[in-house]
C-alpha positions as CSV (number, residue, x, y, z in Angstrom):
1,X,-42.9,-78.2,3.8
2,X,-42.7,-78.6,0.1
3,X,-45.5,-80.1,-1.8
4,X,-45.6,-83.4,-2.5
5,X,-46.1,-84.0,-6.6
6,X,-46.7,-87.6,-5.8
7,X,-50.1,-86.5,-4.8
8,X,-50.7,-84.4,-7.8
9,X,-52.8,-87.5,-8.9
10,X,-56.4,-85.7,-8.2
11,X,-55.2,-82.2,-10.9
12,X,-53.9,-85.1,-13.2
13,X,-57.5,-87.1,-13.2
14,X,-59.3,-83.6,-13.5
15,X,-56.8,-82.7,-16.6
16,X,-57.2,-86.0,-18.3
17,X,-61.3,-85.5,-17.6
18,X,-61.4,-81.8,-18.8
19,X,-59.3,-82.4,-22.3
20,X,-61.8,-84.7,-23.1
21,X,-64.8,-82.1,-22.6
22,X,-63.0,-78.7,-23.3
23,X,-60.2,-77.8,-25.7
24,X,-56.8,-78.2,-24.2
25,X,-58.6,-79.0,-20.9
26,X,-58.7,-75.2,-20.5
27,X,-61.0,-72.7,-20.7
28,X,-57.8,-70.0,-21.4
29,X,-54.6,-71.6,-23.4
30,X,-52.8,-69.3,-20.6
31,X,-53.3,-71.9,-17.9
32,X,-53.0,-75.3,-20.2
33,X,-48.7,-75.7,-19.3
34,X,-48.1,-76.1,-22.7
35,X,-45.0,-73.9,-22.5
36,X,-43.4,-75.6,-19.3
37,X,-45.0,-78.8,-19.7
38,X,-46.3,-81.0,-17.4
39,X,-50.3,-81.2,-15.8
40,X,-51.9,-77.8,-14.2
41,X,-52.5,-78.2,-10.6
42,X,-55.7,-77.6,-10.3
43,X,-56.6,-75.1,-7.5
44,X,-59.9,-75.4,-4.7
45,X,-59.7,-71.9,-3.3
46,X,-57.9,-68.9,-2.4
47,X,-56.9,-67.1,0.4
48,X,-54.7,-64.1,1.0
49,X,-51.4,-64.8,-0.9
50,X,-51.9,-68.3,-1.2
51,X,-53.5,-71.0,-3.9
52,X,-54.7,-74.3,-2.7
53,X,-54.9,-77.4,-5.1
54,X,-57.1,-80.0,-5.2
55,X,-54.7,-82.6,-3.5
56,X,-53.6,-80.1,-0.4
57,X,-51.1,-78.6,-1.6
58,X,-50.2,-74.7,-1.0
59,X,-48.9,-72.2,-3.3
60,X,-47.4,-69.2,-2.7
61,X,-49.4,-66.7,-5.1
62,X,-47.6,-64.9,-8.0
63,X,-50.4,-65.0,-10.9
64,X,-53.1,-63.1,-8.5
65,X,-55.6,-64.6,-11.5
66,X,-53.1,-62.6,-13.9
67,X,-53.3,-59.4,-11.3
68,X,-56.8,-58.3,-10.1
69,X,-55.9,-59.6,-6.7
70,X,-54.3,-56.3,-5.8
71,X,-55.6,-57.0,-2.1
72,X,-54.9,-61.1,-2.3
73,X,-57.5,-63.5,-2.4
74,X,-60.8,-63.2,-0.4
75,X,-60.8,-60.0,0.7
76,X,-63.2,-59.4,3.7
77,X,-64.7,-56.0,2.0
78,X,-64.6,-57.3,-1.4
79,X,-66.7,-60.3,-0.3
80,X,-68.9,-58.6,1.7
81,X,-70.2,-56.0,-1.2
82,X,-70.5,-59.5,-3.5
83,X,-72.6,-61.2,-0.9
84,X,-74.6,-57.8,-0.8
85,X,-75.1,-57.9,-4.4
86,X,-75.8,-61.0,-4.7
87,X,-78.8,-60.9,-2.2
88,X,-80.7,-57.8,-4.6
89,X,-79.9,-59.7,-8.1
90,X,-77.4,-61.0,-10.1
91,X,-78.2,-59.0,-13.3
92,X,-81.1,-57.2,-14.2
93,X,-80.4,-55.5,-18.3
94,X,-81.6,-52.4,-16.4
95,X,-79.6,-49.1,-14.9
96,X,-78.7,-49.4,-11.1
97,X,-77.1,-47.3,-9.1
98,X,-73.8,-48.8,-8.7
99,X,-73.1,-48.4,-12.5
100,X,-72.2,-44.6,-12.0
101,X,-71.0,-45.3,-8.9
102,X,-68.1,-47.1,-10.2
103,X,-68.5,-45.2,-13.4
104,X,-67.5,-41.9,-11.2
105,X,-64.5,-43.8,-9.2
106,X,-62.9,-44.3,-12.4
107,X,-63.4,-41.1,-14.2
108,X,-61.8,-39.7,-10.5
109,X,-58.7,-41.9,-10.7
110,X,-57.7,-42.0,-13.7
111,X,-56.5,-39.1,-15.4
112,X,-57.5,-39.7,-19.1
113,X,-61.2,-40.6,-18.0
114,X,-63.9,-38.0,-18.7
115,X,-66.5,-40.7,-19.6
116,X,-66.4,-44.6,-19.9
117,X,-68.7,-47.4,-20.5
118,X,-68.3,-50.7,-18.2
119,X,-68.1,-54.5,-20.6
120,X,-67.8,-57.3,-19.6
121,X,-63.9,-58.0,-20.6
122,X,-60.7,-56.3,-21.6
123,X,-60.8,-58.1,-25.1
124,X,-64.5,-56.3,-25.0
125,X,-62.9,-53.2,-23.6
126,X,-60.4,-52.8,-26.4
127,X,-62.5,-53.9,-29.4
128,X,-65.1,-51.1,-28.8
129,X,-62.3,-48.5,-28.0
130,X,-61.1,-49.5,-31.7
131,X,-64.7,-49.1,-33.0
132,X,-65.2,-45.8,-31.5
133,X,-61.8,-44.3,-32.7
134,X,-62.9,-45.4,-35.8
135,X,-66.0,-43.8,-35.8
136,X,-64.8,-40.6,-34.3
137,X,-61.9,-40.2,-36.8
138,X,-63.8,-41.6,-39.9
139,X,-60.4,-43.4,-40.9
140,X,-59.6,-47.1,-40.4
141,X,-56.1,-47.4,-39.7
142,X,-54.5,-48.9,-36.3
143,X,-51.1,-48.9,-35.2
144,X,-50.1,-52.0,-32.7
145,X,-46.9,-53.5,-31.3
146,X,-45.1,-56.4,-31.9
147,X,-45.7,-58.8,-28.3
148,X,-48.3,-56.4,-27.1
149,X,-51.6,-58.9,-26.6
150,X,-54.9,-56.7,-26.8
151,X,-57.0,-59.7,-26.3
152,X,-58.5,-61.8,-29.3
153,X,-59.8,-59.1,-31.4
154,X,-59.7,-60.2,-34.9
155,X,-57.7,-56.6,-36.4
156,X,-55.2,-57.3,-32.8
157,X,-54.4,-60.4,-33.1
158,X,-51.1,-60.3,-35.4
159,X,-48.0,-60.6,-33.6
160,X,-49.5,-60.9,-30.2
161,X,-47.8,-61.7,-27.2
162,X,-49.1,-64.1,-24.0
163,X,-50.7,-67.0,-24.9
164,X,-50.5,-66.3,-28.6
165,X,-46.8,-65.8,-28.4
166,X,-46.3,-68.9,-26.0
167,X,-48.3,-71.3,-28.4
168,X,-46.0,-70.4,-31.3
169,X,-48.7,-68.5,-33.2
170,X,-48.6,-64.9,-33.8
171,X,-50.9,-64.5,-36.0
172,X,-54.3,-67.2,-35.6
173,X,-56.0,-69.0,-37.9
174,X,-59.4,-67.7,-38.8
175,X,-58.8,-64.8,-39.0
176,X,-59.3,-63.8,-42.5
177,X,-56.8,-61.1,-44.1
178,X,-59.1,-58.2,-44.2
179,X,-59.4,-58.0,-40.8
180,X,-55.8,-56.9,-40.3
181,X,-55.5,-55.2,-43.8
182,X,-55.4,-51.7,-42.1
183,X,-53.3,-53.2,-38.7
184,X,-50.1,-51.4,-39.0
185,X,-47.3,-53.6,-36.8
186,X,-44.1,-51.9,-35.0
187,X,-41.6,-52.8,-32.9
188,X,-42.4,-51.6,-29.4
189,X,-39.9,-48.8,-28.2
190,X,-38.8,-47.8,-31.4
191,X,-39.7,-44.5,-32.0
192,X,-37.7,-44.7,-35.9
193,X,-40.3,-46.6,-37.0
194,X,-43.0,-45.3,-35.7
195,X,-41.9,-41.9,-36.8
196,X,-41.8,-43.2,-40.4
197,X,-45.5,-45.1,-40.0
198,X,-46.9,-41.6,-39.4
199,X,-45.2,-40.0,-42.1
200,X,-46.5,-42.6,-44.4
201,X,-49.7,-43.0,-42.9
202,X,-50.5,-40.6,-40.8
203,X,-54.0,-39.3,-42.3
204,X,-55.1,-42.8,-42.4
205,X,-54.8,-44.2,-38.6
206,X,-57.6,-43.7,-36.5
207,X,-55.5,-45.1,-33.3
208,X,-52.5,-46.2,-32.0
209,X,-53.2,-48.9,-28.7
210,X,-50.3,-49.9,-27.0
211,X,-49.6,-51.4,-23.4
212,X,-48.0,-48.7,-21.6
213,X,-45.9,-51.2,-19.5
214,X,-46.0,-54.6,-21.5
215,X,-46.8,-57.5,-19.3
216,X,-48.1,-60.0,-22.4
217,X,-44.7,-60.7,-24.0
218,X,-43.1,-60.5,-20.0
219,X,-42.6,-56.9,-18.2
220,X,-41.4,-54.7,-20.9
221,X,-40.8,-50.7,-20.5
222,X,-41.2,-47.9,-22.2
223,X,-38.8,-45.3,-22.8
224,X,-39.8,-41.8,-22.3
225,X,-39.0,-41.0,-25.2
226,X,-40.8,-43.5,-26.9
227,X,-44.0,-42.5,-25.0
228,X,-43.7,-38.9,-25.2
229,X,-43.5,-39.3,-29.3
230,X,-46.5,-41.4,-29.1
231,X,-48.6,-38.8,-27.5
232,X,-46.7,-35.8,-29.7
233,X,-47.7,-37.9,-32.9
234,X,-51.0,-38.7,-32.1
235,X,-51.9,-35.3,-31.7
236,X,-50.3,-33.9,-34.7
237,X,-51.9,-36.1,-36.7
238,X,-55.4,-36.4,-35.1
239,X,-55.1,-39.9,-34.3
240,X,-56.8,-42.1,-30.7
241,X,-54.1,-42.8,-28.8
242,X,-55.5,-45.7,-26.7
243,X,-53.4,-46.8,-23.5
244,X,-54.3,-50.5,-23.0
245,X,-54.4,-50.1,-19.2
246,X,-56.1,-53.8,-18.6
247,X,-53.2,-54.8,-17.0
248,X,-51.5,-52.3,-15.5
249,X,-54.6,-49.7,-14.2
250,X,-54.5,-49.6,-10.9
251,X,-52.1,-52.3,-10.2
252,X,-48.9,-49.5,-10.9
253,X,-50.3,-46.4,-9.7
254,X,-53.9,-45.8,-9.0
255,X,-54.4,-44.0,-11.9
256,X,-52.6,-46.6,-14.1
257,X,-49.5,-46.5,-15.7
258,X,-50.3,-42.8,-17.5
259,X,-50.7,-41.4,-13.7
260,X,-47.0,-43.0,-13.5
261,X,-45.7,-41.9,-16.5
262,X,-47.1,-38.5,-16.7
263,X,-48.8,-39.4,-20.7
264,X,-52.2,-38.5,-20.9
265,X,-53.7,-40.6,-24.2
266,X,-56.9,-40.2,-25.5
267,X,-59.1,-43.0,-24.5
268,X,-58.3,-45.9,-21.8
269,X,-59.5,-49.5,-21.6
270,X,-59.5,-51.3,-18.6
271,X,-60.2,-54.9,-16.9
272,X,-58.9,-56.9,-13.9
273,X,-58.6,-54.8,-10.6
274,X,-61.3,-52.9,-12.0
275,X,-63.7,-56.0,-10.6
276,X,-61.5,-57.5,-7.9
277,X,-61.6,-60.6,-9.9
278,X,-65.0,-60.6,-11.4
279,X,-65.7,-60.8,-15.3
280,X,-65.7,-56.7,-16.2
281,X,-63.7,-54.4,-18.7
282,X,-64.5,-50.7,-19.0
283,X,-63.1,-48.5,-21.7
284,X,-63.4,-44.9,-21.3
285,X,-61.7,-41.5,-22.4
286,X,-62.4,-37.5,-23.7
287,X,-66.0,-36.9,-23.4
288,X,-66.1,-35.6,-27.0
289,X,-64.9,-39.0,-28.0
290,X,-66.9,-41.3,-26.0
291,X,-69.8,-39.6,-26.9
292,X,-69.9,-41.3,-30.5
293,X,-71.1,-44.3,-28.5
294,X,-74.6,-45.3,-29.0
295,X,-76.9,-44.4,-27.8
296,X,-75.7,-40.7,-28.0
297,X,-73.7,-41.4,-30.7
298,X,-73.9,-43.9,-34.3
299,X,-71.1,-45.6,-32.5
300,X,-73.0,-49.4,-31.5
301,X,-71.8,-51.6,-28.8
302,X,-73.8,-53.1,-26.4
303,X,-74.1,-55.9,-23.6
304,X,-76.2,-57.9,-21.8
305,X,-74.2,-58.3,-18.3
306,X,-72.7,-55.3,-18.9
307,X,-72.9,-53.4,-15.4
308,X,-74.4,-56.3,-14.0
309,X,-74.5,-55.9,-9.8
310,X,-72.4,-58.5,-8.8
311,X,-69.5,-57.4,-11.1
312,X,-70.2,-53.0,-9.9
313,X,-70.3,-53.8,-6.1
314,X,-66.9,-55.8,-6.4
315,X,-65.1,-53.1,-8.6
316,X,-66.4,-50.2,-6.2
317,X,-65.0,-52.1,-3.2
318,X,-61.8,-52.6,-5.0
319,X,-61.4,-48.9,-5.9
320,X,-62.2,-47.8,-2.5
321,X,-59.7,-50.5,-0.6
322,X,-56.9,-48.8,-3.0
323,X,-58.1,-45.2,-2.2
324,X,-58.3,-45.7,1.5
325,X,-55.2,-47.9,2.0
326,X,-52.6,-46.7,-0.9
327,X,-51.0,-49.9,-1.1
328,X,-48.4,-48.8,-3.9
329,X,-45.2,-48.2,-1.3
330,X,-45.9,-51.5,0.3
331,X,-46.2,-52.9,-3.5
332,X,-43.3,-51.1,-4.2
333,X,-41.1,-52.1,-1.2
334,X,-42.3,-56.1,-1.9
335,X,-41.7,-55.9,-5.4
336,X,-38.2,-54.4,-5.3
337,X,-36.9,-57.2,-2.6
338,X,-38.5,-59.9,-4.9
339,X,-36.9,-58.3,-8.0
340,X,-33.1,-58.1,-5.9
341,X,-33.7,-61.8,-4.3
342,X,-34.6,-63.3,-8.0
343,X,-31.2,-61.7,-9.3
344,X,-29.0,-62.4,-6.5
345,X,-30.3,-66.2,-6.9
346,X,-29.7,-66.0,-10.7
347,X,-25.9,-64.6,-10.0
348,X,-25.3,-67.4,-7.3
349,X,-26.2,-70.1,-9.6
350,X,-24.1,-68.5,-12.6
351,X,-27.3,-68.0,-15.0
352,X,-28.0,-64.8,-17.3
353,X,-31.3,-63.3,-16.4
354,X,-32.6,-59.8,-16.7
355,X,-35.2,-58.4,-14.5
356,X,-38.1,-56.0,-15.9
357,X,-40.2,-54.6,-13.0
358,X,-42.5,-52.0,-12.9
359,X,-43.6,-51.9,-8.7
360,X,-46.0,-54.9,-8.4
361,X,-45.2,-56.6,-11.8
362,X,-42.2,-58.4,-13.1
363,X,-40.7,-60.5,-15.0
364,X,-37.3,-62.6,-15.2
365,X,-36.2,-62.9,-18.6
366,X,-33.5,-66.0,-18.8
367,X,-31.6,-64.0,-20.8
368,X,-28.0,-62.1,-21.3
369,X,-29.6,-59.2,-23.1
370,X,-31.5,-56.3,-21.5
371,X,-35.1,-56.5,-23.1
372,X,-36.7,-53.5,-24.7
373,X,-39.2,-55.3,-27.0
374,X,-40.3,-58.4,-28.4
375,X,-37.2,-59.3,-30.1
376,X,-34.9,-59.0,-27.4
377,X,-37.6,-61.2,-25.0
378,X,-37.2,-63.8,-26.9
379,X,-33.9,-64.6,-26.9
380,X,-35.0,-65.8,-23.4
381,X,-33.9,-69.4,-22.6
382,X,-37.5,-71.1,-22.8
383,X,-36.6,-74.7,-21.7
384,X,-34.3,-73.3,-18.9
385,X,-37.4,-71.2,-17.7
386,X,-39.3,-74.6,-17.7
387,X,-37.0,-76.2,-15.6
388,X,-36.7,-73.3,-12.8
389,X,-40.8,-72.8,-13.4
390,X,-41.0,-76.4,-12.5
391,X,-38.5,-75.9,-9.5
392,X,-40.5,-73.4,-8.0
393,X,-44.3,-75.2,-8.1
394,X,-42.5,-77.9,-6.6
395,X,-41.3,-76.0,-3.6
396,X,-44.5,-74.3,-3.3
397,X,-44.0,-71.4,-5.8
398,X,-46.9,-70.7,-8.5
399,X,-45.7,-68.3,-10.9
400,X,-47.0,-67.8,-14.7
401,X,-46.5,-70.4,-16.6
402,X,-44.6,-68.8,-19.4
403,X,-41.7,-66.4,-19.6
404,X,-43.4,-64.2,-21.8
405,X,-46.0,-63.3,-18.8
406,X,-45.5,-60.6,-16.2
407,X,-45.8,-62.0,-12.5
408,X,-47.9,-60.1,-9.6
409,X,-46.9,-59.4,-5.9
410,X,-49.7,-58.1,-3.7
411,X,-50.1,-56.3,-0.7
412,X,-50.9,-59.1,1.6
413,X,-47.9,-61.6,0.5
414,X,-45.6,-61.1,3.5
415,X,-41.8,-60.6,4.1
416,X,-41.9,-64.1,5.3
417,X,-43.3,-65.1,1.9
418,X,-40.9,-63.3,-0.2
419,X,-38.1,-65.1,1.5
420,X,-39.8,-68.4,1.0
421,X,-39.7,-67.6,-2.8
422,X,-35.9,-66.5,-2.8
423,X,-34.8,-69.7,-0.8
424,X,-37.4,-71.8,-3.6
425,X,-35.9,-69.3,-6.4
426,X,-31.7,-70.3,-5.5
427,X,-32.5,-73.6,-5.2
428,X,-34.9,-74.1,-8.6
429,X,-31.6,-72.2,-10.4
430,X,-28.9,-74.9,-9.0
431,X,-31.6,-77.4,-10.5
432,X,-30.9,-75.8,-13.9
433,X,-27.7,-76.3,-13.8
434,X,-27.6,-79.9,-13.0
């Protein structure tokens, strides 16, 4: 049965209430709508592959709280080790056990990993992997992409992608010009230009931090090519090539998209799966690196909650569920019917869309021309995307709400599920139309 928005009435009341007390009546501009328009259901809990709103309505999950629900919501052994944790302390500022517990899970899965330090976000994560290629190289210099979103880090935060990109402003104010007076900008996947930004300025970057697989301007991927020249580069040149793995470690492969791609960088940050859904980042790379971190190293960044129990027992029951259950063929079998449903609706309905997926995480692009970068995504019909957003919530559908986001299939969203979405999907596109 399709929701009812009649009875959205309850979210509406809780919007209208929360803009009054919080900016945007969000505590994320990813969640406020403003792209599609319209009020935020707001949800009351989670189970499996599904969202529940306050007025009783059910969702069929794509946004996974933008991925860490690798497993769905409420996983049994997830919530056990939290309930665990939560019975010794909820933070202590002091060493536990669990810290190197995790600590060693990740060092074994991923392959760039010889050391890493958890935080308590991935904007957290990738602002201290900045700082310490900084410190290690003794030069200032970063090299970013154009639609790659590193979180709100003042020197990264110059033509962003997600909710930067959705909200019309690449570039925020605030920020003052010396913060991103040694950001070098490229276009992502073209390895002309970033051939030329080393010639010019190769002795001067400290790093180069990309998203391996883009999912903040939609599911963009990278050429080989374009990768292998990254790495090639950096190491000519001496510069920290940081993968920005927050989105895609191990939600592609379990050792993240440099396990996939067979590109090793230099230093790694990470977030989402990494907690199952708790607040936690991680960054992490060659020892010899990492060790310019105080207090080994002059290299300063600290945190309170950093490590905290709660946040450890749920990432080391994560990193276990993917080691013992290997979820990525299921992942991969889900999110290849999803991908072929979604274009197969598109054709029937006589709409341009191109379909970037790399295994659990996708995106439609509503447009004619195959995406490579942040140009090419948006060219992407925004108000049509809207429209079939809108299509889908209403027949119980809960995608991002933007096209320039990636969405997430997990392993517990059924076949069932998936054709529940197509039949939603074929129907939202006729909408368009009409």
């Amino acid at each position: 049965m399709l929701p009812d928005t009649s009875k959205r009435t309850r979210s509406e009341f809780l919007f209208e209430r929360a803009s009054r007390l919080i900016p945007g009546g969000v505590n994320s501009p990813a969640r406020a709508f403003g792209a599609v328009g319209g009020t935020p259901p707001f949800m009351k809990r989670g189970e499996g592959a599904y969202l529940f709103d306050v007025d009783g309505n059910r969702f069929i999950d794509y946004v996974g709280s933008w991925g860490p629900h690798l497993f769905g919501h409420r996983h049994p052994a997830i919530l056990q080790a939290i309930e665990q944790a939560l019975i010794i302390g909820t933070s202590f500022g002091a060493p536990t056990e669990a810290e190197a517990e995790l600590a060693q899970l990740v060092i074994d899965m991923v392959p760039s990993v010889e050391m890493v330090r958890m935080v308590n976000s991935g904007t957290e994560a990738t602002m201290s992997a900045i700082r310490v290629a900084r410190g290690f190289t003794g030069r200032n210099g970063v090299v970013k992409f154009a639609g790659c979103y590193h979180g709100h880090v003042d020197s990264l935060l110059v033509a962003a992608g997600s909710g930067a990109l959705t909200l019309g402003c690449p570039s925020s104010p605030g920020v003052p010009p010396g913060a991103t007076a040694d950001t070098v900008v490229l276009p992502y996947n073209d390895c002309e230009s970033l051939e030329v930004a080393f010639q010019e300025n190769g002795d001067q970057l400290a790093a180069v931090i990309l998203e391996p697989v883009v999912g903040n301007m939609g599911c963009v991927i990278p050429t080989p090519e374009f990768l292998s020249l990254l790495r090639r580069l950096c190491t000519q040149h001496g510069t920290v090539l940081i993968f920005d793995e927050v989105m895609t470690g191990f939600r592609v492969a379990a050792g993240g998209a440099q396990q996939l791609f067979g590109i090793t960088p230099d230093m790694t940050t990470l977030g989402k799966i990494i907690g199952a859904g708790m607040p936690v980042g991680a960054y992490g790379g060659r020892a010899d690196i990492m060790n310019c971190v105080s207090p080994v190293g002059k290299v300063y960044q600290a945190g309170t909650l950093a490590g905290n129990p709660v946040a450890m027992a749920a990432g080391i029951a994560m990193l276990n569920l993917i080691r013992e259950r290997n979820p990525y063929p299921r992942l991969e079998q889900i999110g290849e019917k999803l991908a072929v449903g979604f274009q197969s609706a598109a054709s029937a309905a006589g709409v341009d869309v191109r379909i970037n997926r790399v295994g659990s995480m996708l995106t439609v692009f509503l447009t004619s021309q195959t995406v490579t970068n942040l140009a090419s995504a948006t060219t992407s019909d925004t108000a049509r995307f809207a429209r079939w957003f809108h299509g889908l919530l209403n027949r119980g559908v809960y995608l991002p709400c933007s096209q320039f986001e990636a969405l997430f299939v997990s392993a517990v969203h059924t076949d069932a599920d998936i054709d529940q979405t197509i039949a939603a999907a074929i129907a939202s596109f006729s909408d368009c139309n009409n």
